[in-house]
ZALUMRO-43398 format. One record per residue (C-alpha): residue in one letter; x, y, z. Coordinates in steps of 0.05 Angstrom, whole numbers, plus 32768, in hexadecimal, padded with zeros to 4 digits. Layout:
N
AXYZ
...
//
This chain:
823
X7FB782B77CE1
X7FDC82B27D22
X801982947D14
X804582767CCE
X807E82467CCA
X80A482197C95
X80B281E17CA9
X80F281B47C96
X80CF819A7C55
X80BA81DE7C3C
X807481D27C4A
X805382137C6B
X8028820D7CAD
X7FF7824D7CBF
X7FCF824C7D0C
X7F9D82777D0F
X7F5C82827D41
X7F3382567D50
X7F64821C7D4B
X7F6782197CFF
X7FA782007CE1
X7FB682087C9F
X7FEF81E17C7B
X800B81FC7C28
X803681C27C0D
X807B81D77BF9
X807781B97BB1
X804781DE7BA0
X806282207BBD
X809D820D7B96
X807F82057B54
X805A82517B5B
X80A0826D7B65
X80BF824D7B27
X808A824B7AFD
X808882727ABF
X807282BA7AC2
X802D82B77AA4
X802482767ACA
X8033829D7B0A
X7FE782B47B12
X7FC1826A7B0E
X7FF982447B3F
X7FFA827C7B75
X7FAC82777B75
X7FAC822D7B75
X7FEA822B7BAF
X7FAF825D7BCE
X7F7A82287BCB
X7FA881F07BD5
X7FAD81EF7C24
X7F9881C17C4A
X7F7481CA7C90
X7F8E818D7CC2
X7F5081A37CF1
X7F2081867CBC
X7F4E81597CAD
X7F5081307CF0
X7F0681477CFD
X7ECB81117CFB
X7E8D810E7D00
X7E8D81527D1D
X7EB8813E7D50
X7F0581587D59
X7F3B814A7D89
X7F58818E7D7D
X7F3C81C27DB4
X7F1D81FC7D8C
X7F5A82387DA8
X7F7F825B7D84
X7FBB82417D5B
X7FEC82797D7A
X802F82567D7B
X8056821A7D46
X809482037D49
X80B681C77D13
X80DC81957D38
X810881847CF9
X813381527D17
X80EE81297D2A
X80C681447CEB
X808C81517D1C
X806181967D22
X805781B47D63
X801581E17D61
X8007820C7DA6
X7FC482207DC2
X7FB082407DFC
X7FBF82067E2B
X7FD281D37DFA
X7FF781B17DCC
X7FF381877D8E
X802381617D68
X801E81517D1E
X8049812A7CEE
X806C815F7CC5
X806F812B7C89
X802E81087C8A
X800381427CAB
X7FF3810C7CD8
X7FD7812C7D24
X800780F77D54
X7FEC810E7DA0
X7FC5814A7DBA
X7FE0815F7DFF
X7FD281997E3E
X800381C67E5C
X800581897E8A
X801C81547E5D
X7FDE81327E5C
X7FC381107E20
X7F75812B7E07
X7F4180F97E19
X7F1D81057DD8
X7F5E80F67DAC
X7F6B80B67DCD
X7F1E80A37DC3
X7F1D80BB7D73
X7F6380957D69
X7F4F80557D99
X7F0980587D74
X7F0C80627D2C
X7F1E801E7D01
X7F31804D7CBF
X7F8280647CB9
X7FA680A77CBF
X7FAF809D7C70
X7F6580847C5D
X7F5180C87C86
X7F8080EF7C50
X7F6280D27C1D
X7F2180DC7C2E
X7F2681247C40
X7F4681327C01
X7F0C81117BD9
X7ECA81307BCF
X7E9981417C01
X7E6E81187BF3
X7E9B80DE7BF6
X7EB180E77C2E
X7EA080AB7C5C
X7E8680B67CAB
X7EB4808B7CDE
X7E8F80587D0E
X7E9A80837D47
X7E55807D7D73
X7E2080B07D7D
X7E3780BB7DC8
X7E7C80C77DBD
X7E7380F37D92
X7E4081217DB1
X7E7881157DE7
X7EA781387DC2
X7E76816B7DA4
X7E7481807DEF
X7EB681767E06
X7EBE81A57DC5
X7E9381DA7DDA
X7EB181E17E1A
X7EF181EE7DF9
X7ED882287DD7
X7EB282407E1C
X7EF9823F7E33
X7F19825D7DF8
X7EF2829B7E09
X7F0082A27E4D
X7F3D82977E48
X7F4582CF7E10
X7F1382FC7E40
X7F4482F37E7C
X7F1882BB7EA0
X7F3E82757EB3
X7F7A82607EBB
X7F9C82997E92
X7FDB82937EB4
X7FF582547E9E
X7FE2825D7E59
X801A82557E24
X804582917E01
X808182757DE5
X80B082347DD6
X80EF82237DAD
X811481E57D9F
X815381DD7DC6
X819781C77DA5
X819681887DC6
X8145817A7DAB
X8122818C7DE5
X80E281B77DDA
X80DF81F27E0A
X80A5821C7E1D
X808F82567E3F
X804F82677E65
X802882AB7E82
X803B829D7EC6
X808482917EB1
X8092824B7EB4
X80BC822A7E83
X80A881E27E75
X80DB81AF7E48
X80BD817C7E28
X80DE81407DF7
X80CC81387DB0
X8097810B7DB4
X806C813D7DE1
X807E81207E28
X808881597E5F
X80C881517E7B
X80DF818C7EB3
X80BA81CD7EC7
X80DC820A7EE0
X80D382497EFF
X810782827F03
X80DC82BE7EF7
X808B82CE7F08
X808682FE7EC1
X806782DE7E8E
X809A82BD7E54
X809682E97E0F
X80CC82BB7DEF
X810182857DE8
X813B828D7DC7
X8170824B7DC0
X81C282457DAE
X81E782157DC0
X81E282007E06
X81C082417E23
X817B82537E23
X816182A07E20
X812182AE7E3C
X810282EE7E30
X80C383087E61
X808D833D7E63
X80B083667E95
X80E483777E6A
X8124833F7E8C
X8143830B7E69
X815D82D47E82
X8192829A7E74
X818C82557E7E
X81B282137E6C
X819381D27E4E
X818681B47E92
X815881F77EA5
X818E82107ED5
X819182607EDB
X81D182777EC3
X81BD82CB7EC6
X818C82F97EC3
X818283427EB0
X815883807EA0
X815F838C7E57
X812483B57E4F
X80EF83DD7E6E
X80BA83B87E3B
X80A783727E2F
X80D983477E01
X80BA833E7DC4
X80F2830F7DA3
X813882FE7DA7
X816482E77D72
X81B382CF7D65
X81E882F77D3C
X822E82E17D3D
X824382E67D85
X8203830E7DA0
X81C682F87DB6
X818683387DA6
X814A83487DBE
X810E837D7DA6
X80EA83947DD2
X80A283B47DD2
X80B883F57DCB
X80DD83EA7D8D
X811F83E27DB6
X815883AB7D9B
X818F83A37DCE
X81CA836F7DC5
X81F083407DF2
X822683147DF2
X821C82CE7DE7
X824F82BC7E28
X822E82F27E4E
X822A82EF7E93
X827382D67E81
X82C082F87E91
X82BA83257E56
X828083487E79
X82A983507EBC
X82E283677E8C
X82AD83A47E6E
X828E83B57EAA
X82CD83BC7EC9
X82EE83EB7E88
X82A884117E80
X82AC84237ED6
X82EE843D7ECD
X82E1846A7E94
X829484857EB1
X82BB84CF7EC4
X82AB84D77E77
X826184BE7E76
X824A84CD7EBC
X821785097EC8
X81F285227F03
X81AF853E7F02
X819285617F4C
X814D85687F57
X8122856D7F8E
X80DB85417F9A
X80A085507FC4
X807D851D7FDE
X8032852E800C
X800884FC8025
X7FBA8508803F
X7F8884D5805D
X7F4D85088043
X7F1784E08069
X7EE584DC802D
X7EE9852F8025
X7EF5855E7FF3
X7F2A8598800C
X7F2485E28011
X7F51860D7FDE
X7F6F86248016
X7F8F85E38035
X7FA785C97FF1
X7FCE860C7FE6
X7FE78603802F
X800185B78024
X801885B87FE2
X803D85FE7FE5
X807D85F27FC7
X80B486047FF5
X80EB860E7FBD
X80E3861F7F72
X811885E87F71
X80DF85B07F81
X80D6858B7F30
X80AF854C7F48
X807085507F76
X805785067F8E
X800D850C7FB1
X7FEA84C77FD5
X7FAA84D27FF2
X7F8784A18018
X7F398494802C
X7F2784C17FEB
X7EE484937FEA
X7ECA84648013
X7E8A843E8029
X7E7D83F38021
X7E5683F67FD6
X7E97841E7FBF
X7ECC83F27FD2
X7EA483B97FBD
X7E9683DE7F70
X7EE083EE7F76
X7EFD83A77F7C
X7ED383957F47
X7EE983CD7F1B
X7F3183B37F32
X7F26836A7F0F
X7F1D838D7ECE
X7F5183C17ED0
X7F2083FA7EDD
X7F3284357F0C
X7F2284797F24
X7EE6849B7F42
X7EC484E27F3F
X7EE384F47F8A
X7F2884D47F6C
X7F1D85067F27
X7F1485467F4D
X7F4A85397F7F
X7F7585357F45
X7F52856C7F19
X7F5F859F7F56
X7F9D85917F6A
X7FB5858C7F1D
X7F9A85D57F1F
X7FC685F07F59
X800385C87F36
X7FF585DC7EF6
X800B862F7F0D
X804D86177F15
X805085EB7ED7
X804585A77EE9
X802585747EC8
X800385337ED4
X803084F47EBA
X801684C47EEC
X7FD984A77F15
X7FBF846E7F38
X7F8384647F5A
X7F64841D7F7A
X7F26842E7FA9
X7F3984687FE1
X7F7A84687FCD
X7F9F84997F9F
X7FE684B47F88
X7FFB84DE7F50
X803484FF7F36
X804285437F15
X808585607EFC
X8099859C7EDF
X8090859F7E97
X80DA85B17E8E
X80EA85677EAB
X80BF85447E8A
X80EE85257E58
X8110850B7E93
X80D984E37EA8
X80C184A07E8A
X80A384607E8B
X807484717EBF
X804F84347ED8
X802284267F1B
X800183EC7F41
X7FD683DC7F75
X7FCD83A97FAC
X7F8F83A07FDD
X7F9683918027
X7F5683938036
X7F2383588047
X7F42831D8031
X7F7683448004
X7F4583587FCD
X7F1F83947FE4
X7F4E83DF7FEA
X7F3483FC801C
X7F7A83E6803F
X7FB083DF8006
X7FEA840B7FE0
X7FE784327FA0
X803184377F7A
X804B84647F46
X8094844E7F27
X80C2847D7EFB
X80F884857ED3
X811C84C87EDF
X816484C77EBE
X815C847D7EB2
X815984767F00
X8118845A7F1F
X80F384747F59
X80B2845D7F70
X807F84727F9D
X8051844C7FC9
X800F846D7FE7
X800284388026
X7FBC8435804E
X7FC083F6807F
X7F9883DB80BA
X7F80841380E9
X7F77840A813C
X7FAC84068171
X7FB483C58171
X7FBC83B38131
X800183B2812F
X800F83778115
X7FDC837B80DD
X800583B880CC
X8049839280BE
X802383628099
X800083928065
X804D83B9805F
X80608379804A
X803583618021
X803483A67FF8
X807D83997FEF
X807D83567FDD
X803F834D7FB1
X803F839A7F84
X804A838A7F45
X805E83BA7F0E
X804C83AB7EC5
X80A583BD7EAD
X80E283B37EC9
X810983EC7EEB
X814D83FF7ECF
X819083F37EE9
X81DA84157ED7
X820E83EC7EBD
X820A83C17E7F
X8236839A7E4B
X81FC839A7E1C
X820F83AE7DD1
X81E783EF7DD8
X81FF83FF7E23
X81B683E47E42
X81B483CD7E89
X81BA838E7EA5
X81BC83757EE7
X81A883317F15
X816083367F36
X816E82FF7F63
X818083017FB0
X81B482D37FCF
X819082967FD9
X817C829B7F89
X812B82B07F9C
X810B82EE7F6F
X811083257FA0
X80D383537FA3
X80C783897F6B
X80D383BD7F9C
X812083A97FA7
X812783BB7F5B
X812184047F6B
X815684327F6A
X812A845D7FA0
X80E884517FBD
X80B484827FE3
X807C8467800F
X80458496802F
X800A849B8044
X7FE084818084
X800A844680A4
X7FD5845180DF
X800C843A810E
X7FFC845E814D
X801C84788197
X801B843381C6
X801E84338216
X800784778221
X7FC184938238
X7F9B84C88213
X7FA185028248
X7FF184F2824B
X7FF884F28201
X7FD5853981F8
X7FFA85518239
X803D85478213
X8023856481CF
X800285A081F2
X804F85A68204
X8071859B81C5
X8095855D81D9
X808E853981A5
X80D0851D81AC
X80B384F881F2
X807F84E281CA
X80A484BC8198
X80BB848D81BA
X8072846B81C4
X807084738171
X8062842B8166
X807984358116
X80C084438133
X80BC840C8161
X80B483DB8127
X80E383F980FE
X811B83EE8137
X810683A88145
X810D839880FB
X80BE838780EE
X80AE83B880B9
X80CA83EA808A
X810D83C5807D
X813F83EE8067
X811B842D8065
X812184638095
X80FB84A880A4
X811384F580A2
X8110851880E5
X80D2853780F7
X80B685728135
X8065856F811C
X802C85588140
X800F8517813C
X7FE5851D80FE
X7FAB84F2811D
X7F6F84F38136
X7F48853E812D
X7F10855B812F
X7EFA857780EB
X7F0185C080DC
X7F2685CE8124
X7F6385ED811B
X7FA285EB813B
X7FB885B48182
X7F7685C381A0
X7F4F85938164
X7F6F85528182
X7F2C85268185
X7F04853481B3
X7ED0850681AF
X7EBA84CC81DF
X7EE5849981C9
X7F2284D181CC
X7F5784AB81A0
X7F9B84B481B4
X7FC484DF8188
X7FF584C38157
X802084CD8117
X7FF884A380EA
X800A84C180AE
X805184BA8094
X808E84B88059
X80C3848C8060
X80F784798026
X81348455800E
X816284667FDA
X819F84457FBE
X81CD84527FF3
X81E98419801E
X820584428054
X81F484908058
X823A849D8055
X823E84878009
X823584BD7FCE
X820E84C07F92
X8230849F7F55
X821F846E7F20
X822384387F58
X81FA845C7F80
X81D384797F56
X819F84A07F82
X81B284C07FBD
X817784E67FE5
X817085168025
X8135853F803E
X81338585804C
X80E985858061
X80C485558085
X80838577809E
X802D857580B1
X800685A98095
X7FDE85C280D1
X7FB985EE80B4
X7F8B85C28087
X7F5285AF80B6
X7F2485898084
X7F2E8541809A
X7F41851A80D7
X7F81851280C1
X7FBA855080B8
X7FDB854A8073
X802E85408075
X805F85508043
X80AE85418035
X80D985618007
X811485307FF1
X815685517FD2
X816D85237FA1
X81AB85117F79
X81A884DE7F3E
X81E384C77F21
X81D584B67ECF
X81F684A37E97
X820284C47E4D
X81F0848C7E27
X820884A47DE9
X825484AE7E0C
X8248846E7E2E
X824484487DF0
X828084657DCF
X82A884527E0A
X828B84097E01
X829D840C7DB8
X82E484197DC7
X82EE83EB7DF8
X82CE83B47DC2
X830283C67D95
X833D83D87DB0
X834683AC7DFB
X837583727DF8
X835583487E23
X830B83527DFD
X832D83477DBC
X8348830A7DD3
X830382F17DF5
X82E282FE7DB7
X831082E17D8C
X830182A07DB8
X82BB82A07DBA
X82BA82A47D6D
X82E5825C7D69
X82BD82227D52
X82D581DD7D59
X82E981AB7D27
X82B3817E7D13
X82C681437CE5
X828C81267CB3
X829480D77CA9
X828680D97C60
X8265810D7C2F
X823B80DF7BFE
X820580B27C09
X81E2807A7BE3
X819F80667C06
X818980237BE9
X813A80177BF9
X812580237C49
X8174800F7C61
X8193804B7C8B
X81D180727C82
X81FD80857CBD
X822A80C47CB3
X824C80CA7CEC
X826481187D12
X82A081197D36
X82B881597D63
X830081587D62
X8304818D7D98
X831481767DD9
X82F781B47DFD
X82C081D37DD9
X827C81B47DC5
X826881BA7D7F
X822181C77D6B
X820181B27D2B
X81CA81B67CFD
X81B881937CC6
X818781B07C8C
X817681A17C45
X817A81B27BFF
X815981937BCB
X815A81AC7B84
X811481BD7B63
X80FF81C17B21
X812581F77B0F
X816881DE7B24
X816D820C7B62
X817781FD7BA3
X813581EC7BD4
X814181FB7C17
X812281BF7C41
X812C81727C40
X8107814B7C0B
X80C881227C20
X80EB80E67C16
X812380EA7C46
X812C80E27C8E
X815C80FA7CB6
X816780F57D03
X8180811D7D25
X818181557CFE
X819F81827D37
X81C581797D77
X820381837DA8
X824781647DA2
X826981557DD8
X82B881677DDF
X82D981297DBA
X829980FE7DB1
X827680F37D70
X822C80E77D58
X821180C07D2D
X81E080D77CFB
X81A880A87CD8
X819080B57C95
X815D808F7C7C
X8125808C7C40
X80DE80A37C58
X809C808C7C50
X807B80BC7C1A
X804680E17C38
X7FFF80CE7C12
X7FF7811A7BF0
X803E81277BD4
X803E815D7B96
X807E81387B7F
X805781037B60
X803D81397B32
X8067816F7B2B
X80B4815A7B1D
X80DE81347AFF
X8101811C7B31
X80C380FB7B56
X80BC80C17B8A
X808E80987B56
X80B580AF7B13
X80ED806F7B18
X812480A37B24
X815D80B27B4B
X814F80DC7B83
X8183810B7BAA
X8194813F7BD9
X81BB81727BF4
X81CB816C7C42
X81F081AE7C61
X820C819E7CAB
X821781D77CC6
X824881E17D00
X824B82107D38
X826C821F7D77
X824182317DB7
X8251827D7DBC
X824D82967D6E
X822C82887D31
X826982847D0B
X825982477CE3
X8280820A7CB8
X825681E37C8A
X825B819C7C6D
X823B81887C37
X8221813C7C2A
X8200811D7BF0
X81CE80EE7BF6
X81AF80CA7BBB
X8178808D7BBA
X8169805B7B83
X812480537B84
X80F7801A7B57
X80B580367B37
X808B80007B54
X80AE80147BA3
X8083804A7BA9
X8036803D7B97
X800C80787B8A
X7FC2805E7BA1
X7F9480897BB2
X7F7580D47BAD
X7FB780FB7B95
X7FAA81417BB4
X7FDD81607B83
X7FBB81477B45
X7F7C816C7B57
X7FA381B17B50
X7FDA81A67B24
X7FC381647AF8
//
């Protein structure tokens, strides 16, 4: 069993795999929960055996209009009395009352060929199909549907489980597949899909509107009053209103939302950690510019510093395993004071049948290599004397990073996540590409990027193109963190969204961001024998300026917003293996010009450099080293390294929250918000009693006697059982539409009541007193229950609605699926 509801009757609908749905009748739950206690045993095994499964039910002649997917997701549409049920990729719609199946429908909207050939086609009705299936077996009459259409549908059938399973294996269209809906106030059905669109759709199953305001995939939907909450796999939530419009957005957590729910005036989510954080229901709103202003002016008390410093190496090995010797050289620590170390290594393997097994490996999230392991393994062992360990690695063909702190750290670290992306042939094979590492240290997040892009001189343009492409397309599985909150349990929460409203790249999320590695940009308008003139000279400066990278840079082409530490070593390009020192620039025929291939550039939170660290700025960087390691001779390439000083402003959450607390309960202005948002308006109820005479309707009639808030209202059941007590749900025998909606400042609405068909198997005819074929007096208990749009602070009205009903107005032919258990 996937997934259990009750619907507005009290009946109990199950989904479960393979696209069974099961459906318990509430009388007969009922009469196992007041029965008598040695009766408990028999009715709890006949409510057991007393479900009914709709996918037989509306089967024939082997033939079903219901794909074969798993039931995942159902929702009850009380105001409609329909059933949504949720597949894969589609949808089907039942009558809550008569279990009749109304439409079967795509992600699309479209209508299933084989339901509108089994309903066009067979002469029998919904309710001789009831019957039937409730009889015997062997009575149980075969419909006149032909021997082609159904061997049509036995097909079209088997396909659907062919694409149940590749969908479930992670073949097909995955992305669009369904995760989550919700009924709106205002009756609209919402849902959510893998790629995160959000799709409304009216009652009757018709799609409506699509949206897009986020690529994670939805988790879930959460509805009050005229804002929508969607919750995604990247950890954000984000606010909508009934149109779709995006009101806000945030980082809530650094796991996927698992659920949301409303509390009085908050709106909460759990996350997949465990995690429940709270906002309020006017958030983003003035009493969050009110917080974040208090909480900014108090952060002396809350605000700590933490300084660290990072080294960062990169090394295009050229397929080869390093001497002991040249490790030790590059990854000597210059400072005792160095807690992170960040290594990218590029070229690690190569060769046509490795990068082709590697992509492959890549489709089914399958990594690493023996070259990659004992890169890893050895320099885990030099680390490992000055107590570092491993929290992070990433490897996608050639390329590699990893990161090792200092086991005294390591409780700063967390949520340590990496990604990949190819730019090689046709942007699938990594032989060109990035490798990333992101990180949590004091709640602040870092990452690193480990770049390889196009080699040759004049690729330069192929260059900008794979920098932006690794910025624009890396894709981390969580969210990084942000500062300042007005969440109930001080979490973060900030906009992801850049001034024309578009989702700005992953990266931009960052508090700082690394890239190294081999940017293969190389020295432009200068010959070979002029180039090694001016490095046999040491003037490296002259040489800089034919650096195409920094060309770029200043025109604005690549590496927006980053910049590079100052740097005196040789180009790091091309050598001659195992020659040490100037005199191992290559030497060969084709005697490639020198050039600073490899290189680290970074970012960090500052705007200006002129602006220190602080809980707006919450990492501030400098480097104190920015070197080549000339004495490792084992690839073409010389190894560089960068040592970045750091200072990372973070918060004392436990402080922070006091401070929040206070400000809750003691600030004038937040009292008096709060004191607002808790207000409901005035609804007035036309009349509270309500005599139904045979199949004429009732009209009650809502008025909002506020002339500046909407009201909000529900409407739900209670009909007493056999033991007197209240029964949540409305009977079977009463309609009543709508059952929920919006008011509208001064306007009213008109609400229909209205006595119901009886559906064919009702346990009332059996089991009570007070039953549809008894000659009695029927009645009910309607609650209206009023809200305003920004709490749950609720006033109820109670109606009474009774029906005189004649014996002989409600015939009782047929198979009676009650009297087979309970007779």
């Amino acid at each position: 069993m996937l997934i259990f509801i009750a619907c507005f009757i009290g009946d109990l609908w199950s989904g479960s795999e393979g696209g069974v749905i099961k459906v318990w009748y509430g009388e007969a739950i009922e009469k196992s929960l007041v029965s008598q206690r040695e009766e408990k045993r028999k009715t709890s095994f006949l409510v057991e055996r007393s479900s009914i499964d709709l996918r037989d039910m509306v089967s024939d002649g082997g033939a079903c209009p219901l794909p074969a997917v798993d039931v995942k997701l159902l929702l009850s549409d009380n105001s409609r009395s329909k059933v949504w049920s949720a597949g894969y990729l589609s949808f089907a719609l039942w009558d809550s009352r008569t279990k009749e199946l109304l439409k079967v429908f795509n992600i699309d909207g479209q209508v299933d060929t084989r339901f509108d050939s089994l309903s066009s086609q067979d002469p029998y009705s919904y309710e001789t199909k009831q019957t039937l299936f409730s009889s015997p077996r062997k009575e149980k009459a075969r419909s006149p549907v032909g021997f082609l259409q159904r061997s049509r549908n036995a097909l079209l059938g088997a396909a659907d489980a062919v694409r149940r399973v590749a969908v479930k294996a992670g073949f097909g269209d995955d992305t669009r597949r369904i995760e989550a809906f919700t009924m709106s106030a205002d009756g609209m059905i919402w849902t959510g899909s893998a790629n995160g669109s959000l799709a409304q759709w009216d009652g009757s199953g018709n799609r409506l509107r699509e949206f897009l305001h986020h690529s994670s995939s939805v988790q879930c939907i959460c509805n009050f009053g005229t804002r929508l909450w969607v919750g995604y796999m990247d950890g954000n939530i984000q606010l909508l209103d009934l149109e779709g419009n995006l009101l806000g957005g945030w980082i809530a957590h650094n796991s996927p939302i698992l659920s949301m729910a409303v509390g009085r005036s908050y709106i909460f989510s759990l996350a997949g950690h465990g995690g429940i954080r709270g906002w309020n229901l006017s958030s983003p709103g003035p009493l969050d510019s009110i917080l974040r202003s208090e909480l900014i002016e108090k952060d002396v008390s809350y605000k700590n510093f933490e300084y660290m410093k990072v080294l960062v190496g990169s090394w295009n090995v050229g397929q080869e395993k390093a001497s002991y010797e040249s490790l030790r050289a590059w990854l000597k620590l210059p400072t005792p004071e160095v807690g992170v170390v960040v290594v990218g290594l590029q070229e690690v393997d190569m060769g046509a049948g490795f990068l082709a097994m590697s992509a492959a490996k890549e489709t089914v999230g399958l990594e690493g290599s023996p070259n990659g392991e004992w890169w890893l393994d050895v320099i885990g062992q030099i680390l490992k004397g000055h107590s570092f360990v491993r929290v992070g690695s990433r490897q996608m063909a050639g390329l590699i990073i990893a990161v090792w702190v200092r086991i005294n750290l390591k409780q700063l670290i967390g949520d340590v996540d990496n990604a990949a992306v190819a730019c090689g042939l046709g942007r699938a094979i990594g032989n060109k590409g990035a490798v990333g590492l992101r990180m949590r240290i004091h709640d602040r997040s870092i990452c690193f990027v480990n770049c390889h892009f196009a080699a040759h001189m004049e690729a330069v343009s192929r260059r900008n193109e794979d920098f932006d492409h690794v910025f624009r397309s890396i894709t981390f599985s969580s969210p990084s963190n942000v500062l300042l909150t007005t969440s109930v349990s001080g979490s973060a929460a900030q906009p992801l969204r850049g001034e024309n409203g578009s989702r700005l790249p992953k990266l931009s999320d960052t508090d700082m961001i690394v890239f190294l590695g081999d940017f293969n940009y190389r020295l432009s308008d200068i010959s070979y024998d002029e180039a090694m003139g001016l490095v046999s000279r040491r003037c490296f400066d002259w040489l800089r300026e034919n650096d195409q990278l920094r060309a770029e840079m200043r025109y604005g082409r690549v590496f927006q917003g980053l910049r590079e530490g100052e740097f005196k070593f040789p180009p790091t390009y091309k050598f001659d293996k195992h020659i040490a020192g100037l005199s191992g620039y290559d030497s060969s025929e084709k005697k490639r010009i020198p050039a600073w291939c490899d290189r680290i550039l970074y970012r960090d939170s500052r705007a200006s450099s002129d602006i220190e660290c602080s809980l707006e700025c919450p990492v501030v960087g400098s480097i104190s080293m920015y070197d080549s390691c000339m004495e490792a001779t084992d690839s073409d390439h010389k190894p560089v390294k960068c040592v970045f000083n750091l200072d990372v402003a973070h918060v004392d959450k436990q402080t922070m929250r006091q401070k929040y607390g206070e400000i809750m309960t003691s600030n004038k202005k937040v009292l008096y918000l709060l004191q607002g948002l808790e207000a409901f308006p005035e609804v007035n109820i036309s009349t509270n009693d309500i005599i139904l005479q045979d199949q004429n309707p009732a009209v009650v009639k809502l008025q909002n006697r506020s002339t500046e808030e909407l009201a909000c209202f529900e409407i739900i059941g209670q009909t007493p059982n056999s033991s007197g007590t209240p029964f949540s749900g409305f009977p079977s025998w009463l309609k009543v539409s709508p059952a929920v909606g919006i008011i509208s400042p001064g306007q009213s609405v008109e609400v229909t009541l209205q006595h119901g068909q009886l559906r064919s198997q009702d346990y009332l005819s059996s089991t009570s007193g007070n039953s549809p074929g008894a000659g009695q007096e029927k009645d009910a208990t309607l609650l209206v229950m009023v809200t305003g749009v920004y709490s749950t602070a609720m006033r109820d009205h109670k109606i009474h609605v009774k029906h005189g009903s004649r014996r002989d107005a409600f015939p009782s032919s047929g198979y009676n699926f009650a009297d087979r258990f309970f007779g």
